[in-house]
MIDOSE-1310 file (N, C-alpha, C; in nm, 2 decimals, decimal comma, always signed):
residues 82
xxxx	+0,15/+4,30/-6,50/+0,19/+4,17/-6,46/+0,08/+4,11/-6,37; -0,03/+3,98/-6,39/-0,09/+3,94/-6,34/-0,04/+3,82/-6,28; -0,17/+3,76/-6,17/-0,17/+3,66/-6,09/-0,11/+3,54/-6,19; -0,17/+3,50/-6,35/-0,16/+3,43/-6,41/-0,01/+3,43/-6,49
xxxx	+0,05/+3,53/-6,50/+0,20/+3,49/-6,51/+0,29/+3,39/-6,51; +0,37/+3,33/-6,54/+0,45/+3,20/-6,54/+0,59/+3,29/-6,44; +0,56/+3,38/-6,52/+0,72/+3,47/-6,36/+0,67/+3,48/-6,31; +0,53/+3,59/-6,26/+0,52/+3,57/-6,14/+0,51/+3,47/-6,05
xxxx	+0,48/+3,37/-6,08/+0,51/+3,26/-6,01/+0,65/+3,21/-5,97; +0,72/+3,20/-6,09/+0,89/+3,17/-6,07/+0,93/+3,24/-5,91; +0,92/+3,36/-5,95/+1,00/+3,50/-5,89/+0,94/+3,44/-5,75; +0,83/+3,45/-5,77/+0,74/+3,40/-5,59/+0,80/+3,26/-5,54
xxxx	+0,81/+3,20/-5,61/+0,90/+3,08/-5,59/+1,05/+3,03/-5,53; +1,11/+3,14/-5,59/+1,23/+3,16/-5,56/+1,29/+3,22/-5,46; +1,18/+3,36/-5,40/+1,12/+3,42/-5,29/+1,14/+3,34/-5,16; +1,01/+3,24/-5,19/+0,95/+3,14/-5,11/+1,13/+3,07/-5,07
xxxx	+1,16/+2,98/-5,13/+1,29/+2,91/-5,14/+1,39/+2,98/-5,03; +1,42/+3,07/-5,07/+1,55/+3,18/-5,02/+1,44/+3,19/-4,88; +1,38/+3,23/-4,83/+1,32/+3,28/-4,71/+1,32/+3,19/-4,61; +1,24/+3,04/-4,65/+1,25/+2,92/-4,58/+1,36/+2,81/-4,60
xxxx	+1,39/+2,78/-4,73/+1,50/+2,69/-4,77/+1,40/+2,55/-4,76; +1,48/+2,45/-4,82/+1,40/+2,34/-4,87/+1,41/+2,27/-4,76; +1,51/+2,29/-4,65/+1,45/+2,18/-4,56/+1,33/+2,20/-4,48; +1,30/+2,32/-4,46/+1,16/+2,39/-4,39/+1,03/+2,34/-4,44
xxxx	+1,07/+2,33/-4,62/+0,96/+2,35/-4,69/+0,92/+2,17/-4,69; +1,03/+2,12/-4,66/+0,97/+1,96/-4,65/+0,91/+1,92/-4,54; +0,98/+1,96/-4,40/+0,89/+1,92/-4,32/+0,75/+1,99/-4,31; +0,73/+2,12/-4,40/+0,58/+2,17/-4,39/+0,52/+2,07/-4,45
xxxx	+0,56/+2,02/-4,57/+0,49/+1,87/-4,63/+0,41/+1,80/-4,52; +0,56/+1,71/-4,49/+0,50/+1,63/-4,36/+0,46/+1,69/-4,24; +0,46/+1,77/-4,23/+0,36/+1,78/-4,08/+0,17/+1,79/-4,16; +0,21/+1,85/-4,29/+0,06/+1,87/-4,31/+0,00/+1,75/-4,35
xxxx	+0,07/+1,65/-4,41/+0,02/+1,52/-4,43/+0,00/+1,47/-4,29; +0,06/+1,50/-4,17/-0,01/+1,41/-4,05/-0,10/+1,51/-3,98; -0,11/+1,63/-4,02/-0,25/+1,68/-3,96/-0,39/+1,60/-4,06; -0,36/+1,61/-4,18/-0,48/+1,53/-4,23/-0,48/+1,42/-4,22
xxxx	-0,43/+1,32/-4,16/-0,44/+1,20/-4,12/-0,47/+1,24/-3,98; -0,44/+1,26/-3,88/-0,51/+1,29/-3,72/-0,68/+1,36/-3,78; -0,68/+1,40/-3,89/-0,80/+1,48/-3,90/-0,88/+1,38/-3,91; -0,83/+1,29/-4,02/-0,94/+1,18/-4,07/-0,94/+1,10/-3,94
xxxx	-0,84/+1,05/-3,85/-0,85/+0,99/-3,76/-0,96/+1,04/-3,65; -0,97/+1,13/-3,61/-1,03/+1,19/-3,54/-1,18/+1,22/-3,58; -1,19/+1,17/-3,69/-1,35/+1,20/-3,78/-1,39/+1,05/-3,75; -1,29/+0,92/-3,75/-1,36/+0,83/-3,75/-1,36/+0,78/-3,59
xxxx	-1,29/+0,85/-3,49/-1,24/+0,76/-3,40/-1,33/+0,75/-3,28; -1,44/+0,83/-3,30/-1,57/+0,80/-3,21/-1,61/+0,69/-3,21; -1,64/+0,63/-3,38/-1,70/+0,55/-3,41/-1,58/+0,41/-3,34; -1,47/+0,43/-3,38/-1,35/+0,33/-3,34/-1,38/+0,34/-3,19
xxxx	-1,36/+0,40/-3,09/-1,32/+0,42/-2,97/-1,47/+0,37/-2,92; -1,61/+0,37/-2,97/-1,68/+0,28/-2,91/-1,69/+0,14/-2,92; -1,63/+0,06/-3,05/-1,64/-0,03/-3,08/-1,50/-0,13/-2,98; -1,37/-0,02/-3,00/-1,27/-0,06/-2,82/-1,33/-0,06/-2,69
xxxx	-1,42/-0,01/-2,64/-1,48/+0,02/-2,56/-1,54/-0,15/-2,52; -1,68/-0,12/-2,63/-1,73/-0,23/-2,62/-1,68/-0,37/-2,62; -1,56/-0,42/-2,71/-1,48/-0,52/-2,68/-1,39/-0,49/-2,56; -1,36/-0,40/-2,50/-1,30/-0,42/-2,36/-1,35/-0,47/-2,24
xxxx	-1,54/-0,40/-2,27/-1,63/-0,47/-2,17/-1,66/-0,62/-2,18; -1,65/-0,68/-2,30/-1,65/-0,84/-2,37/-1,55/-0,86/-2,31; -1,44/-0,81/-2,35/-1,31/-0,92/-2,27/-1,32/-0,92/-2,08; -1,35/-0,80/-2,06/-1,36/-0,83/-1,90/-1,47/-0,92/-1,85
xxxx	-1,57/-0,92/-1,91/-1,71/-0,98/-1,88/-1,62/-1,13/-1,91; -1,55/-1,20/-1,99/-1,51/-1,33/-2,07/-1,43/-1,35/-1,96; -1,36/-1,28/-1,93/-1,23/-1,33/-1,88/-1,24/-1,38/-1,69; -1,21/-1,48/-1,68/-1,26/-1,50/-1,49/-1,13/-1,46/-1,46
xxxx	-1,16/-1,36/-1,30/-1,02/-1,32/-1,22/-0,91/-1,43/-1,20; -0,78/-1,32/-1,24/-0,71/-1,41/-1,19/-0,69/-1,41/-1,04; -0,69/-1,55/-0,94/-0,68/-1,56/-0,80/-0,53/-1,57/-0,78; -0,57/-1,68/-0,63/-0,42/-1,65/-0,61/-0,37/-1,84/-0,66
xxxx	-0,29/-1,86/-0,61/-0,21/-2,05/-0,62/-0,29/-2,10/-0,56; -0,35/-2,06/-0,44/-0,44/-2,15/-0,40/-0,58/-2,19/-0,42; -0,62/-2,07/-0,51/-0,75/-2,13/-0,52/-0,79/-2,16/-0,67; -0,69/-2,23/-0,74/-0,67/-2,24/-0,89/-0,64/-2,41/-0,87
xxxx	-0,59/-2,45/-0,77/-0,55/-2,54/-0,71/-0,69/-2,64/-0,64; -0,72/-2,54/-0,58/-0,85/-2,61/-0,53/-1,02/-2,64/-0,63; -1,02/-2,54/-0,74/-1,07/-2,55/-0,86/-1,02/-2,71/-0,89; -0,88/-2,70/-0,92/-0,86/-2,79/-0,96/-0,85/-2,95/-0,94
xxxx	-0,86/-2,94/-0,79/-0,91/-3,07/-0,69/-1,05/-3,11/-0,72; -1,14/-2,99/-0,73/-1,26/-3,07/-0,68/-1,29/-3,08/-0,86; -1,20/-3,06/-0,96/-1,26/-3,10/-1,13/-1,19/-3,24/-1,13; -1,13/-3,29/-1,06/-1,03/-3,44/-1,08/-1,14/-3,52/-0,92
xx	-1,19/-3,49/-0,89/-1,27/-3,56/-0,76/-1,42/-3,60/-0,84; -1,43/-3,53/-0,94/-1,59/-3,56/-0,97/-1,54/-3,68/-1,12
């Protein structure tokens, strides 16, 4: 009886089934579908996490602090004075 068998496979199958049961066997599915997705994530996310980076430094550099009432107020007097 070889590797290439159509039983031997069955029988191993059936094995497999009875030992884990089909709800085991599904979530091995999904967990292995989300290791290869964190994998791929993780292959590209250098490149992603400098490009957040860099727009984070753009937004802070863009954005003027926020102050307090009073001095938004006073901005605002001397842009209605000129």
């Amino acid at each position: 009886m070889g590797l290439d068998s159509i039983w031997h496979w069955a029988i191993l199958l059936v094995i497999i089934l009875l030992v884990f049961g089909t709800g085991k066997l599904t979530r091995v599915g999904s967990d292995l579908g989300n290791a290869v997705r964190g994998f791929k994530k993780a292959m590209q996310g250098d490149e992603d996490e400098e490009k957040r980076k860099a727009q984070e430094k753009e937004k802070l550099q863009a954005d003027p602090p926020l102050g307090t009432g009073s001095s938004t107020s006073q901005q605002r007097d001397s842009s209605e004075s000129k």
